[in-house]
Steps between C-alpha positions, in 0.01 A plus 500: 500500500122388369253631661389175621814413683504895642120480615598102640797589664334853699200241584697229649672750733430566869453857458231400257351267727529733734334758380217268345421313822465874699308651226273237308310619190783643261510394166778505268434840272791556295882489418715751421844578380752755325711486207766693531923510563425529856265193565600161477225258561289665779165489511207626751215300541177646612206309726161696543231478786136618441454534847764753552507614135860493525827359287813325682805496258732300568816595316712191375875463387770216467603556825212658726157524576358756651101602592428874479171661733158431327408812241204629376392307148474657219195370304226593210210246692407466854774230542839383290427190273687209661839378254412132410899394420388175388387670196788672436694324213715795382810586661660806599780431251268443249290781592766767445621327190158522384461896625855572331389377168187745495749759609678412123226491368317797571743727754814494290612802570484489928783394670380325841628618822305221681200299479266438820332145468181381703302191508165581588123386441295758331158515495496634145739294363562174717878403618756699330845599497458883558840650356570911495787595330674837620686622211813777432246735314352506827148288377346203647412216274225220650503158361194295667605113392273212577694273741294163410561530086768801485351724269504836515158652622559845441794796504505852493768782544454778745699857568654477853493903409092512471457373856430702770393534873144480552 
């Protein structure tokens, strides 16, 4: 499903309205979703408050919808950039077709175990598709994609191996 139609269909619900009419002031933060043999087309969408600096997900499939407890947020800034999906003109398909040709390109040799995709607003680098590829050889590959023009911003490999506790 687009993420248009996903983000339309968990806004026109009553646990949506809901949830916005007892706690005004969230704004729509990001998307996210797996590829993988075990996920179909499910998809959690996150809403952040500044006034209780807090994210509620709520996790989306064909044939559920379900809102999980409010959890801290994870951010760089004092607050998460709100997602502006009116300026999102790439797709998810095409966002993974775009992320699997720079895996051809320039990660021949990983075989992908799954990829972890997220729509977000970035300070640094505006609205992007945020993908992290978790490979066999047991590395992570980020591919940052521009979700207005779909190029590719930037990608880089990483060792799952070299990270550690802090």
């Amino acid at each position: 499903m687009d993420v248009n139609n996903i983000i339309n269909k968990l806004e026109d619900s009553d646990e949506y309205k809901d949830f916005i009419k007892n706690n005004p002031g969230h704004y729509l933060v990001h998307v996210f979703s797996l590829v993988d043999e075990a996920h179909g087309d499910d998809w959690q969408i996150g809403y952040y408050s500044k006034k209780t600096d807090k994210v509620t997900v709520f996790d989306c499939s064909d044939d559920a919808l379900k809102m999980m407890p409010p959890q801290e947020a994870f951010k760089e800034k004092n607050y998460i950039e709100p997602l502006d999906i009116s300026k999102v003109k790439t797709s998810r398909k095409d966002a993974v077709e775009i992320a699997d040709d720079v895996l051809k390109e320039y990660y021949r040799s990983e075989s992908v175990i799954k990829m972890i995709i997220l729509l977000q607003n970035l300070p640094e680098f505006g609205q992007i598709w945020n993908m992290t590829v978790v490979t066999s050889s047991f590395s992570v590959i980020n591919i940052k994609i521009n979700a207005q023009d779909s190029t590719v911003i930037k990608h880089s490999k990483e060792s799952l191996l070299g990270w550690k506790k802090e």
